[in-house]
N, C-alpha and C positions, 0 to 999 in steps of 0.2 A: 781740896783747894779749888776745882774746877768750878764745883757747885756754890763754893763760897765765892767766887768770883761774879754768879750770875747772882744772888741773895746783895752782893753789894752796888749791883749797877744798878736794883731795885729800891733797894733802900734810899742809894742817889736821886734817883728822878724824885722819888715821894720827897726828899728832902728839897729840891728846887721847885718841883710843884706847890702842895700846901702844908707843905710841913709833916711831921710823923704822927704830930697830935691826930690828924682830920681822919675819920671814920672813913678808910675808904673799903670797899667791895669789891674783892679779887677772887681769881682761881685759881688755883696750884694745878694744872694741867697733868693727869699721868702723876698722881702725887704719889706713890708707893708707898713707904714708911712715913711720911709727912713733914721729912726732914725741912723741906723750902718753905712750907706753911708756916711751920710753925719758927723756923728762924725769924718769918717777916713778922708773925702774930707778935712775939716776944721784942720785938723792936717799935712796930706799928698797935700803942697800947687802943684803939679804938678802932681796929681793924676787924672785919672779920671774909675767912677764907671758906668758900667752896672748894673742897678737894678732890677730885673726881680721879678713878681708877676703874681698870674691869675685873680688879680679882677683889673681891673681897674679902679673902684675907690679908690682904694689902692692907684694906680700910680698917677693919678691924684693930691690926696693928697700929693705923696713923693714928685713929682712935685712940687708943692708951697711950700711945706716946706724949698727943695733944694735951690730955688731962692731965701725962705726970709731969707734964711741962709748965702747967697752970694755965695754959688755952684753952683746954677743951671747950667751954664755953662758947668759945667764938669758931671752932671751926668746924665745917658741917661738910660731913665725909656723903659722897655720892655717888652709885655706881653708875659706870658708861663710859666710853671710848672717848677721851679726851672731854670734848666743848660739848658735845651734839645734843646735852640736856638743858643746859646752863639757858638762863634769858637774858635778854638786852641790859646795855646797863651797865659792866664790867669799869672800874676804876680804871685795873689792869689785867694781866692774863700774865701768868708766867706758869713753864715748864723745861723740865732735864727731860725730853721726850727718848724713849730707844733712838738711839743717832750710830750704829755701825753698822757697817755691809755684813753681808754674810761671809764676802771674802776676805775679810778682816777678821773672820773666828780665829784660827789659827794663831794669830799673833798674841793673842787676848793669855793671860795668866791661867792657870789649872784652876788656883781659886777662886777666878772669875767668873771661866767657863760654867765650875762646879756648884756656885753658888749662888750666883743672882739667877732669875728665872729668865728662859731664854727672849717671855714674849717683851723684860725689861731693857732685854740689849740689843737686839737686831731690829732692823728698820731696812728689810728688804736686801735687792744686791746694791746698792749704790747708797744706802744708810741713810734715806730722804721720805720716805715712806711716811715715818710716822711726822713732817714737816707737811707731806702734802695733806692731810688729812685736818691737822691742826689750824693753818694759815685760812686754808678759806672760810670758819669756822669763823676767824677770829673779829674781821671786821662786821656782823654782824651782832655781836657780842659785845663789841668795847663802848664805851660813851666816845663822843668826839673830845678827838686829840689826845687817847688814851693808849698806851703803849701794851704791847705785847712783847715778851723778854722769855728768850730761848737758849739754852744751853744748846751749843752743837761742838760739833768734833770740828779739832783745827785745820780740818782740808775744807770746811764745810762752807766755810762765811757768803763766796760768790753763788752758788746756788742756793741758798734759805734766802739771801738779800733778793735773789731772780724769783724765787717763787713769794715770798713775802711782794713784790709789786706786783705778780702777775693778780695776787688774790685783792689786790685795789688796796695793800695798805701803803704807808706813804712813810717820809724822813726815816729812811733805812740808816741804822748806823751798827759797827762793830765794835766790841770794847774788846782788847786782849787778857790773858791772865798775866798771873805773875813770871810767865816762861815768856812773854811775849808771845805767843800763840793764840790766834783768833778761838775764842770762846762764848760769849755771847752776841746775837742779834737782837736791837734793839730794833720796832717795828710801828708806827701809828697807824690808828685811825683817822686820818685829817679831814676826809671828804665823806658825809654822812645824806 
Protein backbone atom coordinates (compact mmCIF):
# COMPACT_ATOMS: atom_id res chain seq x y z
CA UNK A 1 0.00 0.00 0.00
CA UNK A 2 3.00 2.42 0.68
CA UNK A 3 4.31 1.97 -2.83
CA UNK A 4 0.94 2.11 -4.30
CA UNK A 5 0.56 5.38 -2.60
CA UNK A 6 3.76 6.91 -4.23
CA UNK A 7 2.66 5.11 -8.22
CA UNK A 8 -0.60 7.20 -7.27
CA UNK A 9 0.74 10.70 -6.56
CA UNK A 10 2.59 10.00 -10.03
CA UNK A 11 -0.01 8.99 -11.94
CA UNK A 12 -1.73 12.50 -10.30
CA UNK A 13 0.76 15.12 -11.43
CA UNK A 14 1.08 13.15 -15.19
CA UNK A 15 -2.83 13.51 -15.04
CA UNK A 16 -2.83 17.59 -14.20
CA UNK A 17 0.27 18.07 -16.27
CA UNK A 18 -0.36 16.49 -19.99
CA UNK A 19 -2.37 14.00 -19.63
CA UNK A 20 -1.39 9.93 -19.40
CA UNK A 21 -1.61 9.87 -23.31
CA UNK A 22 1.96 12.19 -23.60
CA UNK A 23 5.04 10.21 -24.06
CA UNK A 24 6.81 11.14 -21.19
CA UNK A 25 10.57 9.83 -20.09
CA UNK A 26 11.08 8.77 -16.68
CA UNK A 27 13.42 6.73 -14.12
CA UNK A 28 12.35 4.14 -11.70
CA UNK A 29 15.25 5.21 -9.27
CA UNK A 30 16.65 1.85 -7.35
CA UNK A 31 14.04 -0.16 -9.47
CA UNK A 32 14.53 -3.78 -7.95
CA UNK A 33 11.84 -6.11 -9.18
CA UNK A 34 10.29 -3.22 -11.55
CA UNK A 35 7.34 -3.16 -9.61
CA UNK A 36 6.91 1.25 -9.93
CA UNK A 37 7.90 1.06 -13.62
CA UNK A 38 6.01 -0.98 -14.71
CA UNK A 39 2.73 -0.02 -12.64
CA UNK A 40 3.38 3.57 -14.37
CA UNK A 41 4.30 1.97 -17.94
CA UNK A 42 0.82 0.04 -17.66
CA UNK A 43 -1.14 3.24 -16.83
CA UNK A 44 1.26 5.80 -19.02
CA UNK A 45 0.44 3.74 -22.42
CA UNK A 46 3.29 6.02 -24.31
CA UNK A 47 5.67 6.05 -21.66
CA UNK A 48 8.80 4.74 -21.55
CA UNK A 49 11.09 4.01 -18.18
CA UNK A 50 14.82 3.86 -17.45
CA UNK A 51 15.04 1.52 -14.58
CA UNK A 52 18.38 1.59 -12.92
CA UNK A 53 19.54 -0.85 -10.06
CA UNK A 54 23.14 -2.09 -8.89
CA UNK A 55 22.38 -5.75 -8.76
CA UNK A 56 21.64 -7.18 -11.70
CA UNK A 57 19.75 -9.72 -10.76
CA UNK A 58 17.53 -7.26 -9.85
CA UNK A 59 17.25 -6.17 -13.50
CA UNK A 60 17.18 -9.20 -14.83
CA UNK A 61 14.15 -9.92 -12.90
CA UNK A 62 12.49 -6.40 -13.61
CA UNK A 63 13.32 -7.63 -16.96
CA UNK A 64 10.72 -10.63 -17.15
CA UNK A 65 8.51 -9.07 -15.09
CA UNK A 66 8.32 -6.01 -17.66
CA UNK A 67 7.65 -8.30 -20.74
CA UNK A 68 5.20 -10.49 -18.82
CA UNK A 69 3.45 -7.51 -18.05
CA UNK A 70 3.50 -6.37 -21.85
CA UNK A 71 5.98 -3.48 -21.20
CA UNK A 72 8.96 -4.86 -21.84
CA UNK A 73 9.24 -2.90 -24.94
CA UNK A 74 9.29 0.41 -23.19
CA UNK A 75 11.36 -0.23 -20.26
CA UNK A 76 15.10 -0.15 -20.37
CA UNK A 77 16.84 -1.82 -17.31
CA UNK A 78 20.33 -0.07 -16.56
CA UNK A 79 23.02 -0.91 -14.22
CA UNK A 80 24.35 1.82 -11.58
CA UNK A 81 23.69 3.52 -8.32
CA UNK A 82 20.57 5.28 -8.67
CA UNK A 83 20.59 8.64 -11.32
CA UNK A 84 24.70 8.75 -11.82
CA UNK A 85 24.22 7.32 -15.40
CA UNK A 86 21.01 8.66 -16.58
CA UNK A 87 21.20 12.26 -19.03
CA UNK A 88 19.45 15.56 -18.95
CA UNK A 89 15.96 15.57 -19.76
CA UNK A 90 13.94 13.41 -17.29
CA UNK A 91 9.88 14.09 -17.60
CA UNK A 92 10.18 12.68 -14.02
CA UNK A 93 12.32 10.66 -11.55
CA UNK A 94 10.65 8.51 -9.17
CA UNK A 95 12.12 5.93 -6.45
CA UNK A 96 11.13 3.49 -3.05
CA UNK A 97 14.90 4.25 -2.31
CA UNK A 98 16.37 1.83 1.04
CA UNK A 99 14.79 4.54 3.64
CA UNK A 100 15.65 2.65 7.21
CA UNK A 101 18.25 3.10 9.91
CA UNK A 102 20.21 0.51 10.86
CA UNK A 103 18.63 1.00 14.18
CA UNK A 104 15.48 0.10 13.09
CA UNK A 105 16.74 -3.51 12.08
CA UNK A 106 15.40 -4.98 15.09
CA UNK A 107 11.92 -4.00 14.78
CA UNK A 108 11.73 -5.11 11.06
CA UNK A 109 9.83 -8.64 10.63
CA UNK A 110 12.03 -12.25 10.33
CA UNK A 111 10.60 -12.34 6.91
CA UNK A 112 11.85 -9.08 6.14
CA UNK A 113 15.06 -9.33 7.68
CA UNK A 114 15.34 -12.79 6.01
CA UNK A 115 14.29 -11.82 2.61
CA UNK A 116 14.65 -8.61 0.92
CA UNK A 117 18.48 -8.06 0.40
CA UNK A 118 19.99 -5.91 3.07
CA UNK A 119 21.60 -3.31 0.46
CA UNK A 120 17.37 -2.90 -0.47
CA UNK A 121 16.45 -1.81 3.13
CA UNK A 122 19.24 0.10 5.05
CA UNK A 123 20.18 3.60 4.24
CA UNK A 124 22.80 4.19 6.84
CA UNK A 125 22.17 5.00 10.86
CA UNK A 126 19.56 7.75 10.30
CA UNK A 127 17.84 5.81 6.98
CA UNK A 128 18.76 9.28 4.65
CA UNK A 129 21.69 7.80 2.93
CA UNK A 130 20.23 6.59 0.07
CA UNK A 131 18.16 10.48 -0.20
CA UNK A 132 21.48 12.18 -0.01
CA UNK A 133 22.84 10.49 -2.85
CA UNK A 134 19.64 10.66 -4.98
CA UNK A 135 18.52 14.50 -4.49
CA UNK A 136 21.62 16.04 -5.67
CA UNK A 137 21.39 13.81 -8.78
CA UNK A 138 18.13 14.80 -9.35
CA UNK A 139 18.10 18.46 -10.51
CA UNK A 140 20.54 18.06 -13.06
CA UNK A 141 18.49 15.26 -14.65
CA UNK A 142 14.99 16.63 -14.59
CA UNK A 143 13.53 19.03 -17.45
CA UNK A 144 12.35 22.23 -15.86
CA UNK A 145 9.54 22.14 -13.62
CA UNK A 146 9.74 18.28 -13.53
CA UNK A 147 9.13 16.58 -10.26
CA UNK A 148 11.01 14.03 -8.51
CA UNK A 149 8.68 11.53 -6.15
CA UNK A 150 10.18 9.54 -3.39
CA UNK A 151 8.81 7.06 -1.05
CA UNK A 152 10.33 7.68 2.43
CA UNK A 153 9.41 6.35 5.97
CA UNK A 154 6.93 8.23 8.07
CA UNK A 155 9.41 9.98 10.30
CA UNK A 156 11.07 11.08 7.30
CA UNK A 157 9.07 13.80 5.42
CA UNK A 158 11.09 17.13 7.23
CA UNK A 159 14.55 15.89 6.44
CA UNK A 160 14.16 14.60 2.52
CA UNK A 161 11.93 18.04 2.16
CA UNK A 162 15.51 19.86 4.02
CA UNK A 163 17.81 17.95 1.92
CA UNK A 164 15.54 18.13 -1.39
CA UNK A 165 16.06 22.16 -1.03
CA UNK A 166 19.44 21.98 0.05
CA UNK A 167 20.14 20.06 -3.51
CA UNK A 168 18.35 23.49 -5.28
CA UNK A 169 15.08 21.48 -5.94
CA UNK A 170 12.04 23.79 -5.26
CA UNK A 171 7.83 23.35 -4.45
CA UNK A 172 8.56 20.65 -1.86
CA UNK A 173 5.36 18.96 -0.95
CA UNK A 174 4.12 15.80 1.29
CA UNK A 175 1.33 13.45 0.31
CA UNK A 176 0.16 10.93 3.15
CA UNK A 177 -1.05 7.21 2.76
CA UNK A 178 -3.91 5.81 3.53
CA UNK A 179 -2.86 5.58 7.45
CA UNK A 180 -2.33 9.21 7.37
CA UNK A 181 1.28 8.84 7.76
CA UNK A 182 3.75 10.96 5.68
CA UNK A 183 4.82 8.82 2.53
CA UNK A 184 5.84 10.54 -0.33
CA UNK A 185 7.89 13.73 -1.16
CA UNK A 186 6.95 15.48 -3.95
CA UNK A 187 10.13 17.69 -5.28
CA UNK A 188 10.82 20.08 -8.55
CA UNK A 189 13.09 21.27 -10.60
CA UNK A 190 11.75 25.09 -11.05
CA UNK A 191 15.18 26.97 -11.45
CA UNK A 192 17.44 25.53 -14.43
Amino acid sequence: PDTERLVEAVLDWCEGAQGREHPYRFADLGTGSGAIAIALLSELPNAVAIATDMAPGALLTARDNAVRNGVGDRFLPCRGDFASMLAPGMDFLVSNPPYISLTEEVQLSREVREHDPRAALFAGEDGLDAYRMILPQAKALLARFAPLFLEIGASQAVAVARLAKIAGLEDVQVFQDLAGQDRVVRAACVAK
